[in-house]
C-alpha positions as CSV (number, residue, x, y, z in Angstrom):
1,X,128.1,14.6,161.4
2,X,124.0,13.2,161.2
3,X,123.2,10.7,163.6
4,X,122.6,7.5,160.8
5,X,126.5,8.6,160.1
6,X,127.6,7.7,163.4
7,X,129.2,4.0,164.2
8,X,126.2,2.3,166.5
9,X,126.6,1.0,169.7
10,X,127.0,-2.9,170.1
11,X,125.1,-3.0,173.2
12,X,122.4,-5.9,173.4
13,X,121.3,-4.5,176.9
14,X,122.8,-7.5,178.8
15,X,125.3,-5.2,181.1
16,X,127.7,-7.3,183.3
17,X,131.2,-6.7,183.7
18,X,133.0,-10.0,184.3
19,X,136.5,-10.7,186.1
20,X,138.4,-9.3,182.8
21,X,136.6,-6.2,183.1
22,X,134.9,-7.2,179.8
23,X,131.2,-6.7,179.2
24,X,129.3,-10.5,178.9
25,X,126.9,-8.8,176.7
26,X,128.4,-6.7,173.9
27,X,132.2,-7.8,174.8
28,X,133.3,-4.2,175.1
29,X,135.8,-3.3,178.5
30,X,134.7,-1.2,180.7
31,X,136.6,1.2,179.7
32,X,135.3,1.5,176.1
33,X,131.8,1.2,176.9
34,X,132.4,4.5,179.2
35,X,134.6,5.9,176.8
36,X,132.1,5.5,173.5
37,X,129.7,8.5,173.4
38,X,133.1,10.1,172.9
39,X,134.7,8.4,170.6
40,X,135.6,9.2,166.7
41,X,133.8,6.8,163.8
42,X,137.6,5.2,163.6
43,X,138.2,4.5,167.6
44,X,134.5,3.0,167.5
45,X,135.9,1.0,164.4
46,X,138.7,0.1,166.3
47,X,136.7,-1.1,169.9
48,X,134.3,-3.5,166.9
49,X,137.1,-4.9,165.8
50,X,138.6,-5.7,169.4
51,X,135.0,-7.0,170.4
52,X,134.8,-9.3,167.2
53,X,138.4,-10.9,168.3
54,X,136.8,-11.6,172.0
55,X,134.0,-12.6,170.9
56,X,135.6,-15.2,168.8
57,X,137.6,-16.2,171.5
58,X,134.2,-16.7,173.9
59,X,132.5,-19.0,171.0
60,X,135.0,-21.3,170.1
């Protein structure tokens, strides 16, 4: 698989883990932001999805 194939990081380089273990910047756990550089195109799907439904959460 190229490079331009792969799902892209949501990092905005604002890395701080708050008490939920949950990135302030990006939204990702610390788990999945350890976890990405080995993930398939459908688990990275999968973590965008959970960071959309946190972030939503965050904003409202």
């Amino acid at each position: 698989m190229k490079v331009a194939d792969k799902v892209r990081s949501p990092c905005v380089s604002i890395c701080a883990l708050d008490d939920n273990d949950i990135c302030v910047g990006c939204y990702r756990s610390g788990d999945e932001i350890t976890r990405w550089s080995q993930m398939s195109n459908e688990e990275r799907r999968e973590v965008l999805r959970n960071v959309a439904e946190r972030e939503s959460r965050v904003l409202i």
